[in-house]
N, C-alpha and C positions, 0 to 999 in steps of 0.2 A: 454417406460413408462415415460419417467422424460421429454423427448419434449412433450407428450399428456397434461402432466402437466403445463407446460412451455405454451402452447399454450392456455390452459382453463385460465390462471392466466393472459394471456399477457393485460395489461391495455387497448392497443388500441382496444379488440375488439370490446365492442361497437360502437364505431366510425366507425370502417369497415364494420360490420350491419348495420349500417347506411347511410354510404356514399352506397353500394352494393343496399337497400331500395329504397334510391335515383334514382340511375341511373338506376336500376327497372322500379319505377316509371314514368321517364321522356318518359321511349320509350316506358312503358303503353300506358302511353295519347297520342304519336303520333301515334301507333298503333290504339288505336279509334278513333282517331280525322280521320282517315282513314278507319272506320268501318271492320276493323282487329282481328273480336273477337277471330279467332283463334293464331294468331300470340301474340295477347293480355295476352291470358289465360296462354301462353307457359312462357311468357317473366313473369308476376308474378308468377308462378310456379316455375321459376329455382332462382328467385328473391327471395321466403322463403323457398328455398333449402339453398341455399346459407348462407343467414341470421341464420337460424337453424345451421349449420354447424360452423361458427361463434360465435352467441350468440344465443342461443333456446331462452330465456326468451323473447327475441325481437319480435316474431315470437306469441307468447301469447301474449304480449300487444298489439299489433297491429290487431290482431284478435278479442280480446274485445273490444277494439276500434271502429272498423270497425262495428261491432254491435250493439252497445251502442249509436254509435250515428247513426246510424241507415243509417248507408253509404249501406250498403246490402241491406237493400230494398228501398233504393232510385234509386239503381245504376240501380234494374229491375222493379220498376214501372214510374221512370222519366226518364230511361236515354237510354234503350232499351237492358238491359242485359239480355240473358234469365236467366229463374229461379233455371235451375241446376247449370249455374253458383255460383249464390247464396247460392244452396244446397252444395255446395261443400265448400263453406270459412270457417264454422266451422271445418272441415279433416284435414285443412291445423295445427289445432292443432298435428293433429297424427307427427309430426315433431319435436316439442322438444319430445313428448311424446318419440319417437323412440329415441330418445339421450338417455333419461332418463334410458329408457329400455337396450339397447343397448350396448352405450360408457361405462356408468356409471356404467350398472348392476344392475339398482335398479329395485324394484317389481311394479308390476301393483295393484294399489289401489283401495279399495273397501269404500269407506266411509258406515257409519252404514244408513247414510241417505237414502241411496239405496235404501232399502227395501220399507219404503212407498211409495215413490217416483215409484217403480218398476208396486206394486200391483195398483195406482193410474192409470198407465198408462193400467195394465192390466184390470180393468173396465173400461176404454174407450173403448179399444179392443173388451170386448164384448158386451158394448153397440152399436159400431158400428154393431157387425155381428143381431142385432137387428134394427136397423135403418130402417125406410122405403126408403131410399136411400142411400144404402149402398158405393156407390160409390162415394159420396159428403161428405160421415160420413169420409169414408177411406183418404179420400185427405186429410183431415180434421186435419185428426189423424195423417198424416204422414206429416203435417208439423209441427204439436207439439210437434210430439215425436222428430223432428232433433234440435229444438230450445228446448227440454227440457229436457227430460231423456238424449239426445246424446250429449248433451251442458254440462250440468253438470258433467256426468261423466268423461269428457274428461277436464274441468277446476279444477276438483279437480284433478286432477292425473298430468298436469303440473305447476299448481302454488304449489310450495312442501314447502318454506321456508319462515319465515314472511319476508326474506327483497324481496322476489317477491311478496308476498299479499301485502307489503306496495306499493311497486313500481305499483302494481295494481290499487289500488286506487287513486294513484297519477295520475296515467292515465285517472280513470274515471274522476276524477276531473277537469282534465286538458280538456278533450271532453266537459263536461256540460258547464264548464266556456266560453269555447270560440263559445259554442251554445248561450248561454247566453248573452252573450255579442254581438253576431250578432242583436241577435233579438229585445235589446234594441235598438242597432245604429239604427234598422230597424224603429223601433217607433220614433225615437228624429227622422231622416230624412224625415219622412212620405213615406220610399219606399217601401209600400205595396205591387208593381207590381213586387217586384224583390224578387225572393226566392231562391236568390244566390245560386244553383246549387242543392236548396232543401234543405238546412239545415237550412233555415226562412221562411216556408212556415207559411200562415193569410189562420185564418179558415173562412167559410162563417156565424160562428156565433157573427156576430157582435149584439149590444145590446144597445140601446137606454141610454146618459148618464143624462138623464130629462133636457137636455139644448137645445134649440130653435135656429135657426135663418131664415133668408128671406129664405133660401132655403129648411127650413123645421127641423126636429127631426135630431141632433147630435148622430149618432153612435159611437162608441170604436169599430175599431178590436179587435180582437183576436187573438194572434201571437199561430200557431200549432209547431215552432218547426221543426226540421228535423222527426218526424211523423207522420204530417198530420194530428193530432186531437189534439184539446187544452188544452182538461180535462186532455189527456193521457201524454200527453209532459208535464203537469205539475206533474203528476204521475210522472215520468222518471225522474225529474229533483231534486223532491222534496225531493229523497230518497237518494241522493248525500246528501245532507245541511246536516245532522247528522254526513254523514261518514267524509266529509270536518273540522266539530267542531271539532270532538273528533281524527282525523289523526293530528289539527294546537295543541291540546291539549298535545299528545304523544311525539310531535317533540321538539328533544331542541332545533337545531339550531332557532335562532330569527326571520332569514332570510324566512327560510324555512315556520315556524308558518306563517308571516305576509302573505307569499307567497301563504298557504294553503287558509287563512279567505279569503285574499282578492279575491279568487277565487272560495268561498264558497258562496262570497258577488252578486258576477256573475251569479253564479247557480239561487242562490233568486230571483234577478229581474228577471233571463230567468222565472222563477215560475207565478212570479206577472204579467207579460206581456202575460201569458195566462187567468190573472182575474178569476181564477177558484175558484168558491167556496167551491168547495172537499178542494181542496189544502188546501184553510184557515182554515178551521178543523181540517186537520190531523195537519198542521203548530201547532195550538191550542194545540193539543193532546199532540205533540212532546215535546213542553214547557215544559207541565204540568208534564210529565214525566221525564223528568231531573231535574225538581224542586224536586220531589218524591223519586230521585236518587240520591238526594242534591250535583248534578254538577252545578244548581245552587242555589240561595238563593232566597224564597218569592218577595223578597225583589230587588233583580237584576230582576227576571221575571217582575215584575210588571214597573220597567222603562224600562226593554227593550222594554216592547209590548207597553207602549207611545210611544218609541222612536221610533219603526216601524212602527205605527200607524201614529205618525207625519210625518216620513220620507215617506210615502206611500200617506197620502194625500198631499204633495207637487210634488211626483215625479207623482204619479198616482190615483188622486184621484176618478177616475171613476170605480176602484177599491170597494171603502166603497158604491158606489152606488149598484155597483153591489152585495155583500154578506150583504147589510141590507134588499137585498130580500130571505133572507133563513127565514126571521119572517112567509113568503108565507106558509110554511112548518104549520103550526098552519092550514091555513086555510082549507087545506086538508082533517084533523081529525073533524073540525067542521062545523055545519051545514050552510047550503048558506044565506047569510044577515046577517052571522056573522060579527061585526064590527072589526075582527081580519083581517090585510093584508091578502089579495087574494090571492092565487099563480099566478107565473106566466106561461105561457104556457111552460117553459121548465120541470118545477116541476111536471105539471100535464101530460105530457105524462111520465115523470121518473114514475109517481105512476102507470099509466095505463101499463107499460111495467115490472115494479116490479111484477104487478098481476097476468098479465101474467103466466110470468116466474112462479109464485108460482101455477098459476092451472096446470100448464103442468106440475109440478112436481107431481101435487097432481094426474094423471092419468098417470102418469108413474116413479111411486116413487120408484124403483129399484135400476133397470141405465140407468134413462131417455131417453130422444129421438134420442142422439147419440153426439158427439162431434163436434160441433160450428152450430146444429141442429134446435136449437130452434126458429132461425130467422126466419123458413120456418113457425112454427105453431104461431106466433104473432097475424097475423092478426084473424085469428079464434077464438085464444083465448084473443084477445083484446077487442073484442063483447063480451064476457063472462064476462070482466074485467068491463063490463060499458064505454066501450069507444067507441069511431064515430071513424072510420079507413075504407081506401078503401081495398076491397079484393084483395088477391096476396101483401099488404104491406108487408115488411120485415123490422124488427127493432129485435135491440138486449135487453136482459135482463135489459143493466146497472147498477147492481147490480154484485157483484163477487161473493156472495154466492148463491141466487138466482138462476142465471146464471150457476155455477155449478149444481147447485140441478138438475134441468129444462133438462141440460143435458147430464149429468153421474147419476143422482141419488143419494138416499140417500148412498151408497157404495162410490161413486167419492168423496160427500163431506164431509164423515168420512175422508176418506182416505187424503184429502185436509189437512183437520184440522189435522190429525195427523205429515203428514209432520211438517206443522207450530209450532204445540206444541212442539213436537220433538227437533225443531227446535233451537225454544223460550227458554226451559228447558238446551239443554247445553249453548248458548250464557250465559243466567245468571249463570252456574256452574262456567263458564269457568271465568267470568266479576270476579265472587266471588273469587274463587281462587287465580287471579293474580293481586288483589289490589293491593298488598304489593309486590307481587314476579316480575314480568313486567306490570308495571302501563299502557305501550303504547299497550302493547295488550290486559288490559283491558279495554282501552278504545276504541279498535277497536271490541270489543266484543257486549260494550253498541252501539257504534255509528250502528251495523247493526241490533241490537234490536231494535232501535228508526226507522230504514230504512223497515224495515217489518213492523211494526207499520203505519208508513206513508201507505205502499201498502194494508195495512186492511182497515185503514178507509178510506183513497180516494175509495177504492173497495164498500163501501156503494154507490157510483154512476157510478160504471164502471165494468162491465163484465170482464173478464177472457180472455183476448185479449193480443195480444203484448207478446207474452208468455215469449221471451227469455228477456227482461229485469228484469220479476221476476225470471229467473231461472240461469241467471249471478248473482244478490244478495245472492240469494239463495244457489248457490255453494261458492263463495267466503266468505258466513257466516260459511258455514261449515266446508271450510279451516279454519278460525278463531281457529272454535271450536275444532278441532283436534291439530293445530298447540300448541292450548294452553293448549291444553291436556300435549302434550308433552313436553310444558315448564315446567309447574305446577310437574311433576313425576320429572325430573331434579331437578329444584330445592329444591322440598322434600326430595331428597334424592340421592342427588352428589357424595354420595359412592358407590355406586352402581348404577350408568349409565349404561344403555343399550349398547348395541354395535349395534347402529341402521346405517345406511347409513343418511347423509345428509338432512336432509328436508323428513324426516320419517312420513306416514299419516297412522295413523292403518286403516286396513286390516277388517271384517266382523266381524272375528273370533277375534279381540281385545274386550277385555272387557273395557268397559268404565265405569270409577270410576264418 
């Protein structure tokens, strides 16, 4: 008993997870650099055996990691991995898990969140067995369900104590920053053609910046990010900047704070370098709501958003060109010869695909046409929408509500929305509670309140895609919310402490105050 102890406690283990990680890694890549996927799979296999055996924690970060920044489906759409591969990197959690179970003896955990989240997936389910291609519905499903219900459950159950949810987000942090930071270098060098192994990949939506020359109309790329879309990369990126504030906020050391911002500062420009006009909205949103929070003052808001303002039309001004065409949005609702700006073509396919999406719901208001289904009835019901579209087109909702509705139905997008309240509702119990009691956790409570926030209203022009980066936020808020549960009881009442194991997450059957 006293060496199992002796060896959880021995300082160097991370280092030896690490260095083990390492030398994993190096005969990885010579393994594929030799197209060796079996000898490959074996050699990371016993690589977070080991690491797990070591330090478990190690074994989940690198797991999130690997997701987040979205190395997993780079590895099998860019690089030639198959897909079960892939299917397989979220299990490799079941490895601290098993410690946790096991060494430790501690219990398998049920967060309360479960339940909608459960019945959510069970109207997909039977939206599929209603589908007119049930076999496209089911694929569908089953890769949802491993990036969402199987994702979650298994992140809540090994991130158990806040110095691994902090050490989490220092993670994510640490991946968006240095995405970020690629894709600027990528912009200042102009090396468009190079999408350094897929993690700066330039989307084909480049956009006119109204500047001329002999060669004709000056475009802006658009940097996509390690996945592949630029609206969505800046979704991805944008939901970090909250968590980055309020993790440099919680930290005393100095070091650490300057080390968070400036790598919150990274996340941003990765944001800006996608020129997405979601982003600046929900950016907007997020303000306003920590002004509302009074994390900040009227008054610091209103110079910061000069000072971003300023600092954006010098580093990126083709920026403001691009989001002073959201005025397009007017001309939409009013009639043609209006002297309000025109939309542009992007705006008006969004409206022709939002419409969509809402007649398909409205003839199958249920549980719609099955899960990621709706692509198939676009073009039919794009002609219905008043729009010119070739037959057999396939285009998505772009809309996350919508897009649910269209198809799961009015049940998927209850059930949606109840997660999210759910959600919403302890994050602020929890923010309230430990004002006074742990200030770092609550501001790690608000920071993923403002990070949902971001993923609602970017979701005004983005479909329900990309699942597991909403369902990585989504479980680590709800660690939050448990974690601070459990501080909150503690320190109400230090007399009577529970006799809990270590990094204790109630259970189903916990009542939650």
């Amino acid at each position: 008993m006293t060496s199992a102890v002796t060896f959880r406690s021995n300082r160097f283990r991370p280092v030896l997870a690490l260095l083990v990680m390492l030398a994993s890694g190096t005969v990885l890549a010579v393994a594929l650099a030799h197209d060796s996927l079996l000898l490959a799979a074996g050699v990371l296999a016993l690589g977070m055996v080991v690491a797990a055996l070591t330090w478990p924690e190690i074994v989940t970060l690198l797991v999130i990691a690997a997701f987040y920044s979205n190395a997993v489906a780079i590895a099998i759409q860019l690089h030639g991995v198959p897909f079960v591969a892939g299917a397989v990197v979220p299990l490799f959690l079941l490895l601290p898990l098993s410690h946790y179970l096991i060494i430790e003896r501690q219990k398998l955990l049920f967060h309360p969140l479960l339940v909608p989240i459960v019945l959510f997936y069970g109207v997909q389910l039977v939206s599929v067995i209603f589908a007119q291609d049930v076999d496209t519905a089911a694929r569908n499903l089953f890769q949802d369900f491993l990036e969402g219900l199987v994702l979650f459950f298994l992140i809540t159950n090994v991130v158990r104590t806040p110095a691994t949810l902090r050490r989490t987000i220092w993670t994510l942090l640490l991946v968006g920053a240095l995405i970020g930071l690629l894709g600027f270098y990528q912009i200042l060098t102009g090396t468009y053609g190079n999408n350094y192994g897929g993690f700066a990949q330039v989307s084909n939506a480049a956009f006119e910046t109204g500047q001329t020359t002999l060669l004709g109309a000056v475009e802006q790329p658009r940097l996509a990010g390690s996945v592949g879309e630029q609206n969505r990369h800046a979704q991805v990126m944008l939901m970090l900047v909250p968590l980055g504030i309020f993790l440099a906020m919680g930290t005393r050391s100095f070091a650490l704070r300057i080390g968070a911002l400036a790598m919150t500062v990274l996340v941003a420009l990765g944001v800006a370098t996608t020129f997405s006009r979601g982003a600046a909205l929900a950016f907007a949103a997020m303000a306003l709501i920590m002004a509302v929070l009074r994390y900040v003052s009227l008054r610091h808001l209103v110079v910061a958003i000069l000072v971003t303002g300023l600092v954006m039309g010098v580093a990126l001004p083709q920026y403001s060109v691009r989001v002073l065409k959201l005025q397009g949005i007017i001309g939409l609702v009013r009639d043609e010869g209006t002297t309000q700006a025109q939309p542009d073509s992007a705006l008006q396919n969004r409206a022709v695909e939002m419409m969509a999406a809402a007649l398909v719901f409205a003839d199958h208001p249920l549980v719609g046409v099955g899960p990621g289904m709706f692509k198939y009835y676009y073009a039919e019901y794009a002609v219905k929408a008043g729009g010119s579209v070739e037959p057999g087109l396939t285009r998505q909702a772009h809309n996350l509500y919508l897009g649910i509705a269209a198809d799961t139905g009015l049940l998927g997008l209850i059930l949606f929305f109840a997660v999210v309240v759910m959600l919403f509702r302890s994050l602020a119990r929890t923010r309230r509670r430990l004002l006074d009691k742990d200030p770092a956790m609550a501001n790690l409570a608000a920071g993923f309140i403002l990070a949902l926030v971001v993923y609602l209203v970017t979701g005004i022009g983005l479909h329900f895609a990309y699942v597991r980066f909403f369902w990585i936020i989504v479980a680590l808020a709800a660690v939050t919310t448990s974690l601070g549960d459990q501080l909150a009881e503690e320190a109400e009442a230090p007399q009577e402490k529970p006799n809990r194991p270590h990094g204790y997450l109630p259970s189903m059957s916990t009542p939650v105050h």
